[in-house]
NUBABA-484014 format. One record per residue (C-alpha): residue in one letter; residue number from 1; x, y, z. Coordinates in nm, 4 decimals. Example, Ala and Ser with C-alpha at 12.3 -4.5 7.8 and 13.67 -1.06 7.14 Angstrom:
2
+---+-----+----------+----------+----------+
: r :   k :       xx :       yy :       zz :
+---+-----+----------+----------+----------+
: A :   1 :   1.2300 :  -0.4500 :   0.7800 :
: S :   2 :   1.3670 :  -0.1060 :   0.7140 :
+---+-----+----------+----------+----------+
//
This chain:
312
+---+-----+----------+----------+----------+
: r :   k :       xx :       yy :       zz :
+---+-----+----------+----------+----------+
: X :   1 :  -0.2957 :   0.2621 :   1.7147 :
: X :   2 :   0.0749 :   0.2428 :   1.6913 :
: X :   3 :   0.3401 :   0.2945 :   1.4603 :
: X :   4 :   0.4153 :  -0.0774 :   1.4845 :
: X :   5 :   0.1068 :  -0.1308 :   1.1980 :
: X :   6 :   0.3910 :  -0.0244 :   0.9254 :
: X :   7 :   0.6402 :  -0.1993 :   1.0718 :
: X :   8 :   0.7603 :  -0.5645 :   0.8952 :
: X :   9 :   0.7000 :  -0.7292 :   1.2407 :
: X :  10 :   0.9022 :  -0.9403 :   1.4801 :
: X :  11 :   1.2065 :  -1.1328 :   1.3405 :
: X :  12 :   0.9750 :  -1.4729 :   1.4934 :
: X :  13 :   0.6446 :  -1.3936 :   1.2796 :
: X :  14 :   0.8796 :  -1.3189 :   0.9824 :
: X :  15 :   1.0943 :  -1.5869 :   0.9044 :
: X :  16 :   1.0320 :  -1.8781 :   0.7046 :
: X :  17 :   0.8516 :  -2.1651 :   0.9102 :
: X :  18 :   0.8017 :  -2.4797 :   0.6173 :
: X :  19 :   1.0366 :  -2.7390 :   0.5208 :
: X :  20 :   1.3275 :  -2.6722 :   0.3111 :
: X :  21 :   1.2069 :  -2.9136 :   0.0561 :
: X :  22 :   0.9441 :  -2.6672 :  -0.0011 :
: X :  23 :   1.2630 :  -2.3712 :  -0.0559 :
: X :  24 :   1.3786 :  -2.5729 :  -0.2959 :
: X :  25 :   1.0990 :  -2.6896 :  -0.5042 :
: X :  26 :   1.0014 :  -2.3146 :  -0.5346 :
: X :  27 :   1.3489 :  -2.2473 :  -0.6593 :
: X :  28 :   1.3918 :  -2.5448 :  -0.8882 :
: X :  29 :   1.0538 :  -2.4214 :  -1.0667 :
: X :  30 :   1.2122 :  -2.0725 :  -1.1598 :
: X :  31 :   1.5404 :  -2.2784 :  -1.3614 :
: X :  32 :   1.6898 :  -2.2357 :  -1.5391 :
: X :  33 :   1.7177 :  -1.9238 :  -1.3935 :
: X :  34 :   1.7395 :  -1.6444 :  -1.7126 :
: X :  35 :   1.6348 :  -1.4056 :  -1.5377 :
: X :  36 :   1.4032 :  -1.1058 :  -1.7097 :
: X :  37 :   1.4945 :  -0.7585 :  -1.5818 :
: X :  38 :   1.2375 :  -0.4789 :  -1.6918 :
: X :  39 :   1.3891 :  -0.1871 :  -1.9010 :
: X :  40 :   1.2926 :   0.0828 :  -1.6277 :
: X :  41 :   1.4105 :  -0.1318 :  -1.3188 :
: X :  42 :   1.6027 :   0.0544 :  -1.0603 :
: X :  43 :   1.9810 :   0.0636 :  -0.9849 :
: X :  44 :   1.9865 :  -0.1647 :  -0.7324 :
: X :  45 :   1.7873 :  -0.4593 :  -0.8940 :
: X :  46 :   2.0361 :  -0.3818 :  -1.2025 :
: X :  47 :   2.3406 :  -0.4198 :  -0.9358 :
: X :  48 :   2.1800 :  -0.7462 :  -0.7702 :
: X :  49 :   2.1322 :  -0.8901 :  -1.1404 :
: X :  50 :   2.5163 :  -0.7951 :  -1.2122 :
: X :  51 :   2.5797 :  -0.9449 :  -0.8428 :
: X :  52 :   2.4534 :  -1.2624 :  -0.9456 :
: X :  53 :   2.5348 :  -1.2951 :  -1.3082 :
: X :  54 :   2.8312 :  -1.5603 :  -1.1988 :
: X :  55 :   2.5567 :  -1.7918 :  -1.0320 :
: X :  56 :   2.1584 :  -1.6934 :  -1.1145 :
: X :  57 :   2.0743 :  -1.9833 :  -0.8772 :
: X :  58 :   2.1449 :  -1.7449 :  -0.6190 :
: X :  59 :   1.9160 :  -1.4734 :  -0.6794 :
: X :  60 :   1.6644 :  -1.6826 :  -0.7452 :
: X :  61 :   1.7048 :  -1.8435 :  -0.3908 :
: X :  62 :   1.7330 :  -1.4817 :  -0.2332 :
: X :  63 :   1.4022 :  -1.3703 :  -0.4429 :
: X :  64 :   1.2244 :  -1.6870 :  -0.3433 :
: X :  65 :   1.3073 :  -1.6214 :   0.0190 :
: X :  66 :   1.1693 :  -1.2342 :   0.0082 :
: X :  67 :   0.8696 :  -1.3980 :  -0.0824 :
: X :  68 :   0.7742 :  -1.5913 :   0.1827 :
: X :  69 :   0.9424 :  -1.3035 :   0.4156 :
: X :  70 :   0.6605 :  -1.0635 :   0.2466 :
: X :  71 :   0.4115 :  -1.2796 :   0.3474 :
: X :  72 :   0.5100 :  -1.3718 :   0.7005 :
: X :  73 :   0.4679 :  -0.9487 :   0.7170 :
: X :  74 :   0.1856 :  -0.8851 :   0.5593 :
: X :  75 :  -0.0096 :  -1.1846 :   0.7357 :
: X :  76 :   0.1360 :  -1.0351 :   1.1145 :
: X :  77 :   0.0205 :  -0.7313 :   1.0615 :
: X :  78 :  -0.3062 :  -0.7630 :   0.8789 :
: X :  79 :  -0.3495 :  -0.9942 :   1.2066 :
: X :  80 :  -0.2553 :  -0.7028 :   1.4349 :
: X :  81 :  -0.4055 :  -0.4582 :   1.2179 :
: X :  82 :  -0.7233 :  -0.2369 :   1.3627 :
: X :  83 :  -1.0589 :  -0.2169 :   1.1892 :
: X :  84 :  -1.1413 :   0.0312 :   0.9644 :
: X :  85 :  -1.3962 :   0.1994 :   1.2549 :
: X :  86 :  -1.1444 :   0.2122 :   1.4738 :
: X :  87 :  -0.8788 :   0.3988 :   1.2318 :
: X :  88 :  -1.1876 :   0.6691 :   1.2098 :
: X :  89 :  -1.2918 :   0.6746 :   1.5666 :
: X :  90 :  -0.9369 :   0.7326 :   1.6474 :
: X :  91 :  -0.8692 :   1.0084 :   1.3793 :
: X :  92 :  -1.2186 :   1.1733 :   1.5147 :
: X :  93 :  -1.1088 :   1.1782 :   1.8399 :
: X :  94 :  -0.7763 :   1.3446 :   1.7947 :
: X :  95 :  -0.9616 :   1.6051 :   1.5693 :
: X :  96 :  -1.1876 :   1.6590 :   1.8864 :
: X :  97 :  -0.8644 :   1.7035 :   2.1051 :
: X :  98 :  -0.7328 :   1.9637 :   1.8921 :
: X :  99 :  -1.0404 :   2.1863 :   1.8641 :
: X : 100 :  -1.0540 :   2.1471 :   2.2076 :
: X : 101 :  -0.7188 :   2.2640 :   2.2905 :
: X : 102 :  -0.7628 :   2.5520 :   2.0311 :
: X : 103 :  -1.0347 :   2.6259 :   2.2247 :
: X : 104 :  -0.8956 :   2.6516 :   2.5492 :
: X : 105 :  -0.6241 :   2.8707 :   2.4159 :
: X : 106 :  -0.7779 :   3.0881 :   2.2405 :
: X : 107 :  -1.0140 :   3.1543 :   2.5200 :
: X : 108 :  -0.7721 :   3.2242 :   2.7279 :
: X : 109 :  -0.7859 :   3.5690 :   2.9662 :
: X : 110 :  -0.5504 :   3.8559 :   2.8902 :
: X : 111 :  -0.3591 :   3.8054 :   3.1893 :
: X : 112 :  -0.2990 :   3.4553 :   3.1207 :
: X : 113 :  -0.1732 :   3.5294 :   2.7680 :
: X : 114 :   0.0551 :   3.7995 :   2.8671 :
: X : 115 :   0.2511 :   3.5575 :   3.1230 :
: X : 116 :   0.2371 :   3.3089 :   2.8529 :
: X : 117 :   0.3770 :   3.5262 :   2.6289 :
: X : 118 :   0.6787 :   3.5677 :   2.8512 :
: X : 119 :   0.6775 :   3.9361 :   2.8291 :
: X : 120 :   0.7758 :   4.0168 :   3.1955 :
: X : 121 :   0.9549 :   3.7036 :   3.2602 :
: X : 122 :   1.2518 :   3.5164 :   3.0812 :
: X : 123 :   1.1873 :   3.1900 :   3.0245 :
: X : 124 :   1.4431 :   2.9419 :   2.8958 :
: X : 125 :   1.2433 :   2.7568 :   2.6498 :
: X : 126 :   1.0465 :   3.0536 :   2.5585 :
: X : 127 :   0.7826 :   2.9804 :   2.2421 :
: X : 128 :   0.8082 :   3.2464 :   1.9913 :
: X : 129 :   0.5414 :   3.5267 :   2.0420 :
: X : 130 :   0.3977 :   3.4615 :   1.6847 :
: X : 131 :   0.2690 :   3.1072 :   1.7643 :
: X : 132 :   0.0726 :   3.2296 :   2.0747 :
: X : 133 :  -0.2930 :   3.4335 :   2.0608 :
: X : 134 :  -0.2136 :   3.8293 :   2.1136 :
: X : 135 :  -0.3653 :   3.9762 :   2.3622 :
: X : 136 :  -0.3342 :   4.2906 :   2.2371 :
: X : 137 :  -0.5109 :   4.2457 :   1.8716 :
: X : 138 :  -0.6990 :   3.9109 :   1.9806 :
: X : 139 :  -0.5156 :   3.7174 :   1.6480 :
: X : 140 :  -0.5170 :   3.3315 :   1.7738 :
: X : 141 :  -0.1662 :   3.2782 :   1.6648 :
: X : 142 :  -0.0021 :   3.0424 :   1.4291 :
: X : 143 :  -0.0407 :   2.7330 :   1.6554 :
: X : 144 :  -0.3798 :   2.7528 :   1.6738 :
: X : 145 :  -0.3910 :   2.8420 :   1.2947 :
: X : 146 :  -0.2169 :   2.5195 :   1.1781 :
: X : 147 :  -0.3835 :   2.2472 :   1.4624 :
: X : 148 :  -0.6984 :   2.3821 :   1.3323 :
: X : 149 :  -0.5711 :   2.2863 :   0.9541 :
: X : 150 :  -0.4725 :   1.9924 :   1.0941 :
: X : 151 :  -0.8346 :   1.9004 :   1.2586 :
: X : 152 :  -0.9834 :   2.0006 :   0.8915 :
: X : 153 :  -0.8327 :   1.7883 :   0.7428 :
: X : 154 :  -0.8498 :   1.4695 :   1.0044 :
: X : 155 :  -1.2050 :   1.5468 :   0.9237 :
: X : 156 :  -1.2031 :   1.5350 :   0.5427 :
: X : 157 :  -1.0367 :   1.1939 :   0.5873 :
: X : 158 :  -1.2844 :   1.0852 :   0.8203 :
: X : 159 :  -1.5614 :   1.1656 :   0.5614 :
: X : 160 :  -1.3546 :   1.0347 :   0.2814 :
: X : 161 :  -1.2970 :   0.6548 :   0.4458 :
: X : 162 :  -1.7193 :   0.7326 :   0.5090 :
: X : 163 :  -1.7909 :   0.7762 :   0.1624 :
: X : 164 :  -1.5448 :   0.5346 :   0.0160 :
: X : 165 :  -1.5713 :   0.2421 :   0.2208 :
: X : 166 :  -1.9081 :   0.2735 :   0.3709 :
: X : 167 :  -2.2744 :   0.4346 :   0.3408 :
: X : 168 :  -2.1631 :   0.8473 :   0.4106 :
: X : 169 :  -2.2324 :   0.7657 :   0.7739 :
: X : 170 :  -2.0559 :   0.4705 :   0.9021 :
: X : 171 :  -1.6868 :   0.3499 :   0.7634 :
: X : 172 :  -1.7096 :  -0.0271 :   0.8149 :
: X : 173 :  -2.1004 :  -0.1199 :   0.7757 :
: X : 174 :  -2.1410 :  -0.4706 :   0.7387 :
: X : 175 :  -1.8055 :  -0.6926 :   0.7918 :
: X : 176 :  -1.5051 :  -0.7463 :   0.9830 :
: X : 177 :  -1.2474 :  -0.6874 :   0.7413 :
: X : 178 :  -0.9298 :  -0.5125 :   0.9185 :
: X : 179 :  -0.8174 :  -0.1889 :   0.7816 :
: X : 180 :  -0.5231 :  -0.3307 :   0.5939 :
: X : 181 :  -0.6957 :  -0.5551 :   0.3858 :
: X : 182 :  -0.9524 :  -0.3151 :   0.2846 :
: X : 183 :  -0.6786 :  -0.0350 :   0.1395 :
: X : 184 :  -0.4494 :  -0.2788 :   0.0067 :
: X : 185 :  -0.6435 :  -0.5916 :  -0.0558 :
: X : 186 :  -0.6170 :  -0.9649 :   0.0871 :
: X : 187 :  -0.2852 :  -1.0436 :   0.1705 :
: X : 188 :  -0.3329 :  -1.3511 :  -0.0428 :
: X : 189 :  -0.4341 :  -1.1311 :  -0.3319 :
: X : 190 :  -0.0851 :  -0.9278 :  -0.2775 :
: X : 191 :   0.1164 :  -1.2245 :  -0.2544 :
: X : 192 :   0.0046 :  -1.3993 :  -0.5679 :
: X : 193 :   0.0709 :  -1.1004 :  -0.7125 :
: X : 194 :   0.4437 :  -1.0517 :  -0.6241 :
: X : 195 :   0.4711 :  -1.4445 :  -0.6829 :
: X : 196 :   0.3642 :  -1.3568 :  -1.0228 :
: X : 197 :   0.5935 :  -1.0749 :  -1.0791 :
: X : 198 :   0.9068 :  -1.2870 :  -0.9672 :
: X : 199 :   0.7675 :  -1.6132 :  -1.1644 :
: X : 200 :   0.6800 :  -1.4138 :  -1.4871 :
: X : 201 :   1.0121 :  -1.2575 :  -1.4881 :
: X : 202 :   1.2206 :  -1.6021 :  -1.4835 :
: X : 203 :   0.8823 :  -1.7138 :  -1.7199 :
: X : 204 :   0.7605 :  -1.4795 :  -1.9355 :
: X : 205 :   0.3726 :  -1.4884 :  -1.9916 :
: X : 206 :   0.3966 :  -1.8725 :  -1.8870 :
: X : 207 :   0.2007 :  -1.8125 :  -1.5822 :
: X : 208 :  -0.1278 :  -2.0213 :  -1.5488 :
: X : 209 :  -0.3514 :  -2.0932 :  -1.2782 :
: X : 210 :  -0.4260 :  -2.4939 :  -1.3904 :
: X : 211 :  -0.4118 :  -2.7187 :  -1.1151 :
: X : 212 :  -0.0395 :  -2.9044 :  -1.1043 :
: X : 213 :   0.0582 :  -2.6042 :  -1.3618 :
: X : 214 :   0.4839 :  -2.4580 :  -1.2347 :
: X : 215 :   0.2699 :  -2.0945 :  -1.1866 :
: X : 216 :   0.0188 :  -2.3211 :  -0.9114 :
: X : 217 :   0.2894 :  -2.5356 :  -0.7817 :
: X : 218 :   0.5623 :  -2.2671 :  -0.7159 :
: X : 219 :   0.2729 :  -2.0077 :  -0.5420 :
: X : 220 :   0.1935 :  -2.3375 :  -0.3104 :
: X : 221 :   0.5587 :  -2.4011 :  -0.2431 :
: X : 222 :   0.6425 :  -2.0686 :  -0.1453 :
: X : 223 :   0.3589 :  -2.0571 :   0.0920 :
: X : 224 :   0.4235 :  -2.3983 :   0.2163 :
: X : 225 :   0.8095 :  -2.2863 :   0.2748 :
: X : 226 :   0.6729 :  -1.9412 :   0.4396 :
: X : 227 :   0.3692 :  -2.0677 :   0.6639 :
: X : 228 :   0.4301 :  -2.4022 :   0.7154 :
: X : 229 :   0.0650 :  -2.5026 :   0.5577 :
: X : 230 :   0.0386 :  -2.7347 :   0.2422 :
: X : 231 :  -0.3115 :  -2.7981 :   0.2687 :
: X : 232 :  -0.5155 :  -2.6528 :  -0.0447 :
: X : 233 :  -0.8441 :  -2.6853 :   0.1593 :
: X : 234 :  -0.7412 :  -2.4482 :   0.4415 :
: X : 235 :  -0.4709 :  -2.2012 :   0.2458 :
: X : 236 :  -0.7218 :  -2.1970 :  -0.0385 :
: X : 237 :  -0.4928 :  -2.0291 :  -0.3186 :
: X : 238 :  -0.6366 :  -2.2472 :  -0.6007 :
: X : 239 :  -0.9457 :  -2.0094 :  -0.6101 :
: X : 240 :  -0.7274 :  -1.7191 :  -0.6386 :
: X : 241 :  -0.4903 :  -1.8023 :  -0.8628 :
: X : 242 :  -0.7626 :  -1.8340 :  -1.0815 :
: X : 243 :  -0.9870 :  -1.5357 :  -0.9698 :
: X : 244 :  -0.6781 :  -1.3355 :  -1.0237 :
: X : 245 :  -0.4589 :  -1.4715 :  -1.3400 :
: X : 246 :  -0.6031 :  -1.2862 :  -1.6336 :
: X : 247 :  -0.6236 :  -0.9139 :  -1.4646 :
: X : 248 :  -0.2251 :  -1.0450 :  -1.3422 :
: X : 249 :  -0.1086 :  -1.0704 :  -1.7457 :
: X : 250 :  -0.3541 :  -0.7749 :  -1.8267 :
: X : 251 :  -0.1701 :  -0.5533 :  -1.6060 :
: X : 252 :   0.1895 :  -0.6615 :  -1.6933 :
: X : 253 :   0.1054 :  -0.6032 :  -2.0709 :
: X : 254 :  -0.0371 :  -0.2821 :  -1.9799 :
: X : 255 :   0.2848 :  -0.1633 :  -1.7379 :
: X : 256 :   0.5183 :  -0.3096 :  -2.0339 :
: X : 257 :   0.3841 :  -0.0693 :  -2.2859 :
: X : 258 :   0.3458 :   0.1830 :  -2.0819 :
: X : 259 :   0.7123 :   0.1558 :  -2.0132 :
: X : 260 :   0.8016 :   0.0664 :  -2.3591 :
: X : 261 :   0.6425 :   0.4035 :  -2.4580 :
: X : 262 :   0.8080 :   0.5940 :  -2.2295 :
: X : 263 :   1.1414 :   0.5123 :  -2.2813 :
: X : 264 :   1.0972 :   0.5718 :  -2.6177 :
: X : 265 :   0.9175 :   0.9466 :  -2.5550 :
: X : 266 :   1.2518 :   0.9960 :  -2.3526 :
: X : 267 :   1.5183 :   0.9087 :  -2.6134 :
: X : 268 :   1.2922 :   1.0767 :  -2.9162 :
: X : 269 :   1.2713 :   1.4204 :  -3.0432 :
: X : 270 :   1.0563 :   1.6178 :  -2.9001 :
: X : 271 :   0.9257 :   1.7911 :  -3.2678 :
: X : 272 :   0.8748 :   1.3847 :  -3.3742 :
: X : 273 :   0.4992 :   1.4278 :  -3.5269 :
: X : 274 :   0.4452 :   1.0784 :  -3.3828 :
: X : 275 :   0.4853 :   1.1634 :  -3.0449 :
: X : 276 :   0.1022 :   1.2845 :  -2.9768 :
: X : 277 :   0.0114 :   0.9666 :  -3.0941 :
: X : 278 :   0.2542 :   0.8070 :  -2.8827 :
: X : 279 :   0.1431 :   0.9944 :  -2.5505 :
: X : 280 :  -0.2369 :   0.8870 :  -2.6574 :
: X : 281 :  -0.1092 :   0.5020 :  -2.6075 :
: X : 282 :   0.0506 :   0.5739 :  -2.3101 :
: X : 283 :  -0.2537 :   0.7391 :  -2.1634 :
: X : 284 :  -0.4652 :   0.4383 :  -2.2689 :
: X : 285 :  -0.2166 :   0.1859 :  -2.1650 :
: X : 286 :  -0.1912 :   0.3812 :  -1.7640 :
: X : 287 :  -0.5880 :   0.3939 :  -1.8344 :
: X : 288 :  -0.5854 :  -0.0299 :  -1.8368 :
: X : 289 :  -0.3352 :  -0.0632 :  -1.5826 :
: X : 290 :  -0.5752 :   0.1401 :  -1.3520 :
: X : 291 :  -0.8561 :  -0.0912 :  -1.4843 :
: X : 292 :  -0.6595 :  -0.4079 :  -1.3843 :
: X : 293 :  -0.5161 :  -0.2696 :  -1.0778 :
: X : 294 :  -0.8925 :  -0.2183 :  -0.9144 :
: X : 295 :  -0.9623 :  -0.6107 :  -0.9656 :
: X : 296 :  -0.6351 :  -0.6827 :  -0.8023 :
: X : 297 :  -0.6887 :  -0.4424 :  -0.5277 :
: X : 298 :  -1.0684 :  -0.4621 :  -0.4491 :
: X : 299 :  -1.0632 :  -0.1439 :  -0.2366 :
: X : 300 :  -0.9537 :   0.0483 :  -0.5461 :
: X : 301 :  -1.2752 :  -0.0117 :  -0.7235 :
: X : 302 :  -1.5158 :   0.2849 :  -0.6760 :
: X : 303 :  -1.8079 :   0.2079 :  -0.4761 :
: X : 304 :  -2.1721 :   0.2685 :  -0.5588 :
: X : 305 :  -2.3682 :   0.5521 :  -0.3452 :
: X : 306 :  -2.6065 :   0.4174 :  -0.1602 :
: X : 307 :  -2.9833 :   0.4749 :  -0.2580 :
: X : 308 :  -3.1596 :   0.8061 :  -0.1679 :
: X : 309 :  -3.4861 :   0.7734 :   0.0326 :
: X : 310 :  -3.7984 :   0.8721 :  -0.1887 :
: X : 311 :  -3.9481 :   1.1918 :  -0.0713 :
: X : 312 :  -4.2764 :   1.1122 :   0.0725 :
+---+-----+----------+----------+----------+
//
């Protein structure tokens, strides 16, 4: 598997493909454009809001247009991504290389560690004698000492994707699912959910999944304006929007305290006898954005073990 998995993908797969009318509509549904910008929101949303104070239109258009980028991405590469068996074959077979290799090091002869040690010869890109096994003490050197970390831990994540996504014994029983949509969900599940984040800001709490609703319309127009596809029976985002809607506002009311509570916990006094109380609602409000999070993000949820066979 590459590095190309992380990548955004070819300029081609990424750009918009669907009518402009479709741009537009999306847009038109955000007007009149007062935009909401959260209290902890970083520097350079702050300078793109102050960017576009003199016409809101605009950052609405670029916002629109990183949406259907986003999902040009994340469709290309949960297309080219691998499946979950092969992310652990692969990890198991690099762990195997690396014992291997420590192996073959560590068992080599006293002669062959001395020349490989350089210590009758200069060599120009000499390793330093501390990475290499001694010959003299039979230590297997710090090389061998971190690859073997390394394979340790390739297997703990081998027998963590087990547990967590399979039965203990094999990662990807019973489906076809690539490996990016089991971590971080359908890609149709992710982009409702940053179509939700840019609608509800323009929108507060207005967002509904009703057929012909501006929420249903502007996720269809953005995917129309992104893919190409207008269909409802093939992009299927009706079912969704409403599988998804109510754990969508949970979680925003959830972040908003929790961010509402720790701005004030920042500006406060630390003596204030209110603050334990304070810290308890924060706790509880991170406790339901976990809670909402795990029905946006299926592969969050905690799986059940699988059944132990009766003794006979």
């Amino acid at each position: 598997m590459s590095n190309h998995h992380f990548a955004p993908g070819p300029n081609a797969e990424i750009e918009p493909k669907g009518p402009q009318h479709a741009f537009e509509g999306a847009v038109d549904l955000l007007a009149p454009f007062k935009r909401r910008l959260e209290a902890h929101a970083p520097a350079d949303a702050r300078e793109a809001m102050m960017t576009a104070a003199k016409d809101p239109r605009l950052l609405a258009c670029a916002e629109v247009h990183n949406l259907a980028e986003h999902l040009n991405s994340a469709l290309y590469r949960a297309r080219e991504a691998p499946r979950l068996k092969d992310v652990v074959a692969e990890l198991g077979r690099a762990r195997d290389l690396l014992r291997d290799a420590n192996l073959a090091i560590v068992s080599l002869d006293g002669w062959s560690l001395f020349h490989l040690r350089g210590s009758s010869e200069g060599y120009r890109d000499k390793v330093e004698p501390r990475w290499l096994p001694s010959y003299e003490d039979g230590s297997a050197g710090e090389f061998v000492e971190l690859s073997s970390r390394i394979a340790d831990q390739m297997d703990e994540v081998v027998g963590m994707l087990q547990r967590r996504f399979g039965d203990g014994q094999i990662a990807d029983r019973g489906g076809v699912q690539n490996y990016e949509e089991r971590f971080l969900g359908p890609v149709k599940n992710r982009f409702i959910r940053e179509a939700f984040d840019v609608f509800d800001a323009y929108h507060p709490e207005r967002a509904s999944s009703s057929d012909g609703s501006p929420f249903f319309c502007f996720v269809h127009r953005v995917y129309e304006f992104a893919t190409g596809e207008h269909d409802e029976d093939k992009v299927a985002l009706g079912y969704k929007l409403r599988e998804l809607i109510s754990a969508l506002h949970a979680y925003s009311r959830a972040k908003a305290e929790y961010w509402r509570i720790e701005l004030m916990l920042d500006s406060g006094d630390q003596n204030d006898p209110t603050r334990a109380d304070l810290q308890d609602r924060q706790r509880e409000a991170k406790k339901q954005m976990e809670l909402h999070e795990r029905k946006l993000v299926p592969g969050l949820a905690p799986k059940a073990r699988p059944p132990r066979k009766a003794a006979k």
